[in-house]
N, C-alpha and C positions, 0 to 999 in steps of 0.2 A: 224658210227664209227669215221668218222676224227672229226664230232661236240664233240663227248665225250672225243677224244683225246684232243683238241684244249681247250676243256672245264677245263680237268684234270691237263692238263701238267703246268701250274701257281702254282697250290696246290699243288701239288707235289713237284716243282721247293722250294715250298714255307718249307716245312720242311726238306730237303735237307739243305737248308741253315741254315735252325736252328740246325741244326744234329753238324754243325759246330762250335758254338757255346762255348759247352763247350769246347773241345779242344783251343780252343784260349784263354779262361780267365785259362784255367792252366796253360798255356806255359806262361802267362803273368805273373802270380801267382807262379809258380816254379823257375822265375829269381828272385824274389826280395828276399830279406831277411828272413830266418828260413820258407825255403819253406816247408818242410815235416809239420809242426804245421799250415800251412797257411793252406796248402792244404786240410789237415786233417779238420780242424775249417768251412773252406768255404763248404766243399763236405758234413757236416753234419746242417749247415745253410740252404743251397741249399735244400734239403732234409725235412727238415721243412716247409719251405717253401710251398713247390712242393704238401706237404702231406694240408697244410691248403688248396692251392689254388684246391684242388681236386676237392671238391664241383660245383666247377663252369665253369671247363675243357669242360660239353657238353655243354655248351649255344649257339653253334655254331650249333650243329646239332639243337638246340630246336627251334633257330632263322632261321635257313632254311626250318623249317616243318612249323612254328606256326606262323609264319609275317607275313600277308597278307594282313594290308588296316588298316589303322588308328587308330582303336580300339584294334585290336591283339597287334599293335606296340607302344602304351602307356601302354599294361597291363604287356607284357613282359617285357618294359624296366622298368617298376616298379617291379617285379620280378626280375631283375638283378640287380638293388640297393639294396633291400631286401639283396640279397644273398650277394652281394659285403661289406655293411657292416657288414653284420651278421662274415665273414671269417675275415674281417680285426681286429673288436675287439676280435673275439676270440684269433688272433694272437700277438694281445697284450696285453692282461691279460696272453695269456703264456709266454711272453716276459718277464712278473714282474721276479726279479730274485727268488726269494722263489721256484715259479713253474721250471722254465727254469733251477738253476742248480741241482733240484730234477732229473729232466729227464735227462742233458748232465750228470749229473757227477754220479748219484746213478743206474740210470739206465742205459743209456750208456755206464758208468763207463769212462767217459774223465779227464783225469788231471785236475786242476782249470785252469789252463795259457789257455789251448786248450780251455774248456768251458768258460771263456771271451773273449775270440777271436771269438767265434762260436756267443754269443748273439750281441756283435756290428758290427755280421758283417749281423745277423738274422735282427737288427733291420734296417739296410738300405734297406733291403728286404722289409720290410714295404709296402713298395705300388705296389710291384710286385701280388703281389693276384689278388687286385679289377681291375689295369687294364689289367690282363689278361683275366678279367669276361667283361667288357669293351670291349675289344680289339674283343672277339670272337663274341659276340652278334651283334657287325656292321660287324663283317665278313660274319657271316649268313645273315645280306641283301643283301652285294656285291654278295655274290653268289647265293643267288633269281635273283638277277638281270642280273646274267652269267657275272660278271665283274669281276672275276677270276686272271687277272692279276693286278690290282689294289692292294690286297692281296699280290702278288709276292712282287710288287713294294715297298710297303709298309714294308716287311722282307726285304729288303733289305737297307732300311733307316733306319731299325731299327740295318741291323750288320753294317754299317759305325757309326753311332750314340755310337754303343758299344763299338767298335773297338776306335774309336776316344779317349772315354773318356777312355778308358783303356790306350791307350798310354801316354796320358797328364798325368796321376795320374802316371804311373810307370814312367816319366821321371821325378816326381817332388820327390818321393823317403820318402815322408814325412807319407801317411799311410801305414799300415799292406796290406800284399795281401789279405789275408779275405777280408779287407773292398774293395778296389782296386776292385776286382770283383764283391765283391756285389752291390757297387756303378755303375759301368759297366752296371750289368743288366739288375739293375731296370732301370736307365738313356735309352738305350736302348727299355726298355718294354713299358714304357710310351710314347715317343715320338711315339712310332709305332703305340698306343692307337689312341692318337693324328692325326696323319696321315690318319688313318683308320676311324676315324670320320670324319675329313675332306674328304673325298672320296667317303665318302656314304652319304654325304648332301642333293646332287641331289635325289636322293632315299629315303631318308627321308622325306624330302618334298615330292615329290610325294606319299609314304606312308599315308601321316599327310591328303592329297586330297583322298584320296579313301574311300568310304563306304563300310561300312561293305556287303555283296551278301545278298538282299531280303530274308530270312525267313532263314539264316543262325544263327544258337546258338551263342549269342556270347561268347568270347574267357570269360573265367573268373579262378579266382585264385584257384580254387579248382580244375580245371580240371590241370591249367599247373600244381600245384603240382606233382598229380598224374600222369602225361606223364611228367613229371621231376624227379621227385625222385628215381627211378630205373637208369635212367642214370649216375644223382651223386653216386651213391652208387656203380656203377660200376668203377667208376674211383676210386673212394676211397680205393675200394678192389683191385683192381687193383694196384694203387701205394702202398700200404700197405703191398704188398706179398715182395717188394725186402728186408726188414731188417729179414725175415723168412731165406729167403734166404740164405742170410750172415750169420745168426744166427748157421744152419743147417751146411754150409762149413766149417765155423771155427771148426766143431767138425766132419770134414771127415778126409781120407787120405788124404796125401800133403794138409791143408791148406792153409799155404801160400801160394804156388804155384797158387793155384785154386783159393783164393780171389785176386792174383795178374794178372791170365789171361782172369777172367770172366769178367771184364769190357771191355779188347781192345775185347773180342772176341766178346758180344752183341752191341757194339760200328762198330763193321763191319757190322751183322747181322743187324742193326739197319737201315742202308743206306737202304739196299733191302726193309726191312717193312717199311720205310714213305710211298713206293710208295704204299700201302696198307690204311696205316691211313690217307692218302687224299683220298680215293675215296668212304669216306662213303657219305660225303655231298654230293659228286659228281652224286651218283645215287639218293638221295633223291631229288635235284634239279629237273634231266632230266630223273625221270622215268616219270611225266607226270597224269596227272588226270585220267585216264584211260587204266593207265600203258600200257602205249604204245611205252614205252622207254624200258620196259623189255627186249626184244629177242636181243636189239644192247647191252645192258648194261652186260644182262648176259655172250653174246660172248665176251666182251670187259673184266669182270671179268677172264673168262676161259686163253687168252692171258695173261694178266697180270701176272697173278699169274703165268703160265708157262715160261715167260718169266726173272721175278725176280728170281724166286729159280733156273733157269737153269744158273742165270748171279754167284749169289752166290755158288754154285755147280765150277763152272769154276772155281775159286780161291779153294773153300776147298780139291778138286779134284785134283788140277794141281801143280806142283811148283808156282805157283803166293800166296801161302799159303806162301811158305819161303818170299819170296819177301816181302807179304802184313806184315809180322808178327817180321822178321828181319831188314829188311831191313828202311818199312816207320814206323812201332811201336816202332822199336828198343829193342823188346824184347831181350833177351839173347837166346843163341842156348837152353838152357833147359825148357825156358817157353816156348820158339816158337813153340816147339814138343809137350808142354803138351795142346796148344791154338788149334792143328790141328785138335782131333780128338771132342771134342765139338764144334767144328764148322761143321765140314761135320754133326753131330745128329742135327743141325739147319739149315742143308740145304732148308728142307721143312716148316719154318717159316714165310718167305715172302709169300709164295702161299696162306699158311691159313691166313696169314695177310688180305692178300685180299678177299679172302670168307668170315672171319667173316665181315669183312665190308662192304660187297654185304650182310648178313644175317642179321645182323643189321638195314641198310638201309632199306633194305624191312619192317623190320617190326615198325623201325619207322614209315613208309609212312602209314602204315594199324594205328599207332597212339597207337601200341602196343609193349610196354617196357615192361613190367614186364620180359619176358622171355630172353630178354638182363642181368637182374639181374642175376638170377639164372644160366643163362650162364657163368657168371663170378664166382659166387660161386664153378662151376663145377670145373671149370678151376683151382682156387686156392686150393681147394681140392683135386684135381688133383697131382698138386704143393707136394703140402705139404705130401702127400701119399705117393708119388713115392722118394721124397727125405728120408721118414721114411725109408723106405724099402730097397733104393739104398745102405746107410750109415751107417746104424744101422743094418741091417743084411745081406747086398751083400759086405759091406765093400768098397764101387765103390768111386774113386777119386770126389772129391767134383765136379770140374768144368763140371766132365764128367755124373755125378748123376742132376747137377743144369741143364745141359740142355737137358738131356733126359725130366727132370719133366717140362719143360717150354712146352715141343713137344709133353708131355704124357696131360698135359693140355687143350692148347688150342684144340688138337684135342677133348677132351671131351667137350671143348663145343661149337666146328664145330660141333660135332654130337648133340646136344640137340638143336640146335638151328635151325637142320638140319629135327627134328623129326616131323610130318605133325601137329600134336596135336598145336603146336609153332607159326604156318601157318598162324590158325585162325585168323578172324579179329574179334577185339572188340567190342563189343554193346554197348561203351557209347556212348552218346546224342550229345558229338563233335565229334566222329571219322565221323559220315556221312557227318556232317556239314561242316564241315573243308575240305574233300575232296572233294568237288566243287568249291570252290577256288583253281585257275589255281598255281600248283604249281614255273610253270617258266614263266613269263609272254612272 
């Protein structure tokens, strides 16, 4: 238990501090000039972004299952080029303006002023995609390697590096806050790329030395498609549910109210769940060849999760609610009371945070995705169901409809993922193969 702690607590530590993030480049972004359009422009930049870079969001778990010895680690990392520029031209053919103000102004329906503000500040984003596909694929070595904190280190060069450039640009007063943060970012994302390369050298090299295990299949591009392609697709559906979302709010009770509390309120809930979205690698790492990391990993699951939604619970439960909401949010006394009661319906978020990420895990290691897919399908149908029904015929306040459907969700598909049929292990020709290479050296 303390090696999984010890192991954990860096990845952890590590999104935590990105959790940060945004709240800083708005507060940077709300001092300079014509904030409400800045903010407005950058928060649907951001968003584009976020939606191209999806694609390449699991490379981290692919690169903790699938690296193992010189040949896996040249075929992957050609697979991660592949995908890296396959995302960045698509994101600049949408860039062309024809495409770009079809979607911010027809679609989205944004002013022009806001929709040119949204594309130059979309195109500094430019190289935020590939190396975040970059960035995760040598994180997945570090953490074969159990160098866990390296990773920390590394997010944190990346928030002084952001932070830095953020303040030089807003004292010099000369661009838009759209660009100001988006410049931030990427500046930021890349040098952490950077960094993160640098750090897994050693690793790499030893990598580049290793043969492939005696009568082992080797790694090839049709197998990682297929034990990839269901991960991307999860994250895609995944980032693709919040403009549903919005979509659904704007046409409940209190609107406004409810698209003004539902970000500080999953912005809180959001703390408790990192400690949930670091510990998928976490068990793929240290369950071990013959899963024998199981019985500490699963007790280590069970705490976890008990212990985040009991921390989140403290605040939704207690006056720490007024404090967290008035006080450090700065809500108003009438959103602070409409923020309290969809946060206690997500009290039990972080726990299933945590299980889908022990469920997941597991069935990476067995070299079996597909049913991660459809577990996300559940989830978002889920979503989508419960907001029909909440708003459209319960008449239920948007904020408090959006997070019932978030909890009515994922528990659908905690329970699909939970079902024995899911369990199974695969019978392709690399799942045996691949599992005799030592997952943690």
């Amino acid at each position: 238990m303390r090696k999984i702690a010890k192991f954990w607590a860096p990845l952890a530590a590590t999104w935590l501090m990105m959790a940060t993030e945004g709240p800083f480049i708005a507060a940077i972004i709300a001092r300079l000039p014509e904030p409400k359009f800045n903010l407005a422009a950058y928060g649907v930049a951001f968003s584009f972004a976020l939606i191209v870079e999806s694609p390449i969001i699991m490379m981290m778990t692919a690169s903790t299952a699938l690296v193992k010895d010189s040949h896996s680690l040249k075929k992957l990392f050609r697979y991660t080029l592949f995908l890296n520029t396959a995302i960045t031209l698509l994101m600049l053919i949408s860039l062309t303006p024809g495409i770009f103000n079809f979607v911010t102004e027809t679609l989205i329906g944004l002013p022009p002023d806001i929709s040119t503000l949204t594309r130059s500040a979309a195109i500094l984003l430019l190289p935020w995609p590939a190396a975040i596909g970059f960035r995760r694929f040598y994180q997945g070595i570090l953490i074969t390697h159990n160098k866990t904190r390296r990773i920390a280190f590394a997010t944190i060069f990346r928030l002084i590096s952001m932070a830095a450039t953020a303040m030089l640009l807003f004292e010099e007063h000369r661009l838009s806050g759209a660009a100001v943060g988006a410049i931030a970012l990427s500046t930021g994302v890349v040098l952490e790329s950077i960094v993160i390369r640098i750090m897994s050298g050693p690793y790499i090299r030893k990598l580049r030395n290793t043969s492939p295990a005696t009568g082992n299949h080797p790694l090839n591009y049709r197998f990682i498609s297929v034990f990839y392609y269901p991960l991307a697709i999860t994250s895609i559906l995944a980032l693709g549910v919040q403009p549903l979302v919005t979509f659904f709010m704007g046409h409940s009770r209190f609107p406004v109210e409810s698209l003004a509390v539902l970000p500080v309120v999953t912005s809180l809930v959001f703390v408790f769940r990192s400690m949930g979205l670091s510990f998928q690698e976490v068990v793929i790492a240290l369950m071990g060849e013959k899963r024998e990391g199981y019985a500490s990993l699963k007790r280590f699951t069970i705490i976890l999760g008990t212990i985040t939604s009991m921390l989140l619970g403290l605040i939704a439960f207690t006056p720490a609610a007024h404090v967290w909401f008035r006080q450090i949010s700065g809500l108003s006394a009438q959103l602070a009371a409409f923020a309290v009661l969809p946060t206690r319906i997500l009290v039990l978020m972080p726990a299933l945070s945590v299980l889908i990420s022990w469920q997941r895990a597991n069935l990476v290691h067995i070299r079996r995705t597909g049913p991660i897919t459809w577990a996300t399908v559940i989830e978002i149908s889920g979503i989508v169901l419960t907001l029909i029904v909440s708003i459209r015929y319960l008449n239920i306040m948007g904020a408090v409809a959006a997070a019932s459907a978030f909890l009515i969700g994922r528990l659908g598909a905690n329970i699909w993922l939970a079902m024995p049929g899911n369990k199974r292990e695969t019978a392709h020709p690399h799942t045996q193969q691949l599992k005799k290479v030592p997952n943690n050296p």
